[in-house]
C-alpha positions in Angstrom: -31.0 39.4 -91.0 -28.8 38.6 -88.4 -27.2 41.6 -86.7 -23.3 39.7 -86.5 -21.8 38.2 -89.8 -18.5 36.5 -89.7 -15.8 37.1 -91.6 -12.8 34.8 -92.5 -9.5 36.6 -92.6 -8.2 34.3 -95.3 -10.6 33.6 -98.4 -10.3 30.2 -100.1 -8.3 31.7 -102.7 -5.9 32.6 -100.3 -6.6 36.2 -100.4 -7.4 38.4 -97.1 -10.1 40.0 -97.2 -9.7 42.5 -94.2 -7.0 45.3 -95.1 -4.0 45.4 -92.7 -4.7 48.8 -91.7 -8.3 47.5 -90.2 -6.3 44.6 -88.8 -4.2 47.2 -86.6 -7.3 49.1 -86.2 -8.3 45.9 -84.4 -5.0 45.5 -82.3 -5.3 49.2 -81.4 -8.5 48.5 -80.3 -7.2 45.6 -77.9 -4.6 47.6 -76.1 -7.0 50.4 -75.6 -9.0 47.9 -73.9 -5.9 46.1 -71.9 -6.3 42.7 -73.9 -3.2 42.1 -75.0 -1.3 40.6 -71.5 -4.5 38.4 -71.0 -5.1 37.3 -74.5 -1.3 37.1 -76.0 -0.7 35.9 -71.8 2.5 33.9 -72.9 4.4 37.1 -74.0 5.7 37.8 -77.9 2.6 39.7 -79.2 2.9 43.0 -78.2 3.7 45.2 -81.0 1.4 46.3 -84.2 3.8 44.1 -86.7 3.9 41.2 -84.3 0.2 40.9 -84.3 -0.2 41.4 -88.7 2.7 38.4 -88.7 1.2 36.2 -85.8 -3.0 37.1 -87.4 -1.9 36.4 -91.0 -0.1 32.9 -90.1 -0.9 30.6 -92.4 -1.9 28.3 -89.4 -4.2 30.3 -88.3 -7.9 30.0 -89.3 -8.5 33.7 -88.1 -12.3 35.3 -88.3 -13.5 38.4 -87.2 -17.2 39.3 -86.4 -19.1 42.2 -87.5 -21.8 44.0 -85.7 -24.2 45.1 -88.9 -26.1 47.7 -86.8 -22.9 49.5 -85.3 -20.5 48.1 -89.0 -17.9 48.0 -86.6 -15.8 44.7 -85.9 -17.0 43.1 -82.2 -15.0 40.0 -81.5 -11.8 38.6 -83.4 -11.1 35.0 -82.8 -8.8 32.3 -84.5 -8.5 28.3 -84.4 -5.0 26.5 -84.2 -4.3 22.7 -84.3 -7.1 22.1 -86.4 -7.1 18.4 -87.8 -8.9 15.2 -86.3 -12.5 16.5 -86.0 -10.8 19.3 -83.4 -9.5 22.5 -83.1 -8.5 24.7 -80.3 -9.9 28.2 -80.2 -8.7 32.1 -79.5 -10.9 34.6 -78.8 -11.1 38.3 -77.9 -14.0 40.5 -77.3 -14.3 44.3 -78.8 -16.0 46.2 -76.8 -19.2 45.2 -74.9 -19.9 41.2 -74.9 -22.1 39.8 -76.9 -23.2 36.7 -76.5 -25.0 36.3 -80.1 -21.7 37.5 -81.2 -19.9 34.4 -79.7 -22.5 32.1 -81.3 -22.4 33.3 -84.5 -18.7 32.8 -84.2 -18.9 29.3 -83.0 -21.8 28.5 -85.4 -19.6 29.8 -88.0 -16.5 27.3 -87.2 -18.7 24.2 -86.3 -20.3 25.0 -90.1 -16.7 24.1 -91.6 -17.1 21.3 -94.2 -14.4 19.5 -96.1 -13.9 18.9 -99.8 -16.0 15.5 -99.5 -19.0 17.7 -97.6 -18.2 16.3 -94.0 -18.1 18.6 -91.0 -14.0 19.5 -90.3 -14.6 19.9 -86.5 -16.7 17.8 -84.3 -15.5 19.5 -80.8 -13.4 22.9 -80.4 -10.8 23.4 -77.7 -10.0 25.7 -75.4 -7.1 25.8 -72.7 -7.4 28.6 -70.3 -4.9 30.1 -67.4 -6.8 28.9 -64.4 -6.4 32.8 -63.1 -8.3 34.0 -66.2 -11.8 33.8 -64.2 -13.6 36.3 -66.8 -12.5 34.2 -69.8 -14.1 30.9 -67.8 -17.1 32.8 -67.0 -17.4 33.6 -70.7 -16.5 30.0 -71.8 -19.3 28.4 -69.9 -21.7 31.0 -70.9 -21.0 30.0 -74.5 -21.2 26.5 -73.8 -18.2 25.3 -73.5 -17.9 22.1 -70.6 -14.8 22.4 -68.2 -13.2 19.0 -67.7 -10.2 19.9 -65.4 -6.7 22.1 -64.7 -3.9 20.9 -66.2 -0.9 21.5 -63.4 1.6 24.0 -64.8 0.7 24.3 -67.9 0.2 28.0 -69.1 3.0 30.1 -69.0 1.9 33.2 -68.1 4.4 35.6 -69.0 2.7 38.8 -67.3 1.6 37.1 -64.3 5.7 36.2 -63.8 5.2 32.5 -63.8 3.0 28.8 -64.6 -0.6 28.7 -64.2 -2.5 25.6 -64.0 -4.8 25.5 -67.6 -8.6 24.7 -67.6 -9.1 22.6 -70.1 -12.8 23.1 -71.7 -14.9 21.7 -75.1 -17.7 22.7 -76.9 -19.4 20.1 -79.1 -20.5 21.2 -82.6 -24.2 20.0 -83.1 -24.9 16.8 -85.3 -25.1 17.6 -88.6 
């Protein structure tokens, strides 16, 4: 058994299956741990009911993983723009990193099929503040290739200003 399952936010039927209150459970969790400027780094989610309205979006394909030994949730992540083979991808580590964690969560997306049985994502996205050196550490860890900065693209609205954004793909495996 492996020790991280993944859970979608939003069931097929449309339902959630994690309760709000372990939702703000989860946002409590990323303040204590002085996420939210570097995760929400363009400014708007910083309240409890901000993050339930922005997680439950209905254009968000939100997960969260679950460490079985410690039942505890240990990364939340979510995909936007997904159509075309890609998706982009958001991310946020609970806690210690785990880099089976991360897998699992990737493995999970890249495992997406569509109604005819084809895989929905080919490549996942990522665009990262240039400045976010910890979050590029962790994206090349995971596999993720850098292809370049973008000039000005992130607004950073903590950091006071633009950032140039890294640019980075990770390619699911054939199927």
């Amino acid at each position: 058994m492996s020790a991280y399952h993944v859970i979608p936010l939003q069931t097929s039927s449309g339902r959630f299956s994690i309760s709000d209150d372990s939702l703000l459970a989860i946002w409590r969790q990323i303040v204590a741990e002085e996420k939210v400027e570097s995760l929400f780094y363009g400014g708007g989610i910083d309240t409890p009911q901000h993050f339930l309205n922005f997680i439950k979006s209905p254009q968000l394909i939100a997960s969260i993983v679950m460490d079985v030994r410690e039942n505890a949730p240990c990364a939340i992540g979510w995909l936007t723009n997904a159509a075309g083979g890609s998706a982009f991808v958001h991310y946020c580590v609970l806690g210690r990193p785990s880099r089976a964690a991360g897998r699992a969560l990737l493995d999970h997306w890249c495992s997406f099929r569509g109604p005819d049985g084809k895989r929905l994502f080919h490549v996942l996205l990522g665009i990262t503040p240039e400045t976010h050196e910890a979050a590029l550490r962790v994206l090349r860890i995971m596999g993720f290739t850098s292809i370049g900065t973008i000039p000005h693209y992130c607004q950073c609205a903590y950091e006071g200003g633009w950032r140039g954004g890294v640019i980075s793909y990770f390619e699911c495996a054939a199927p």
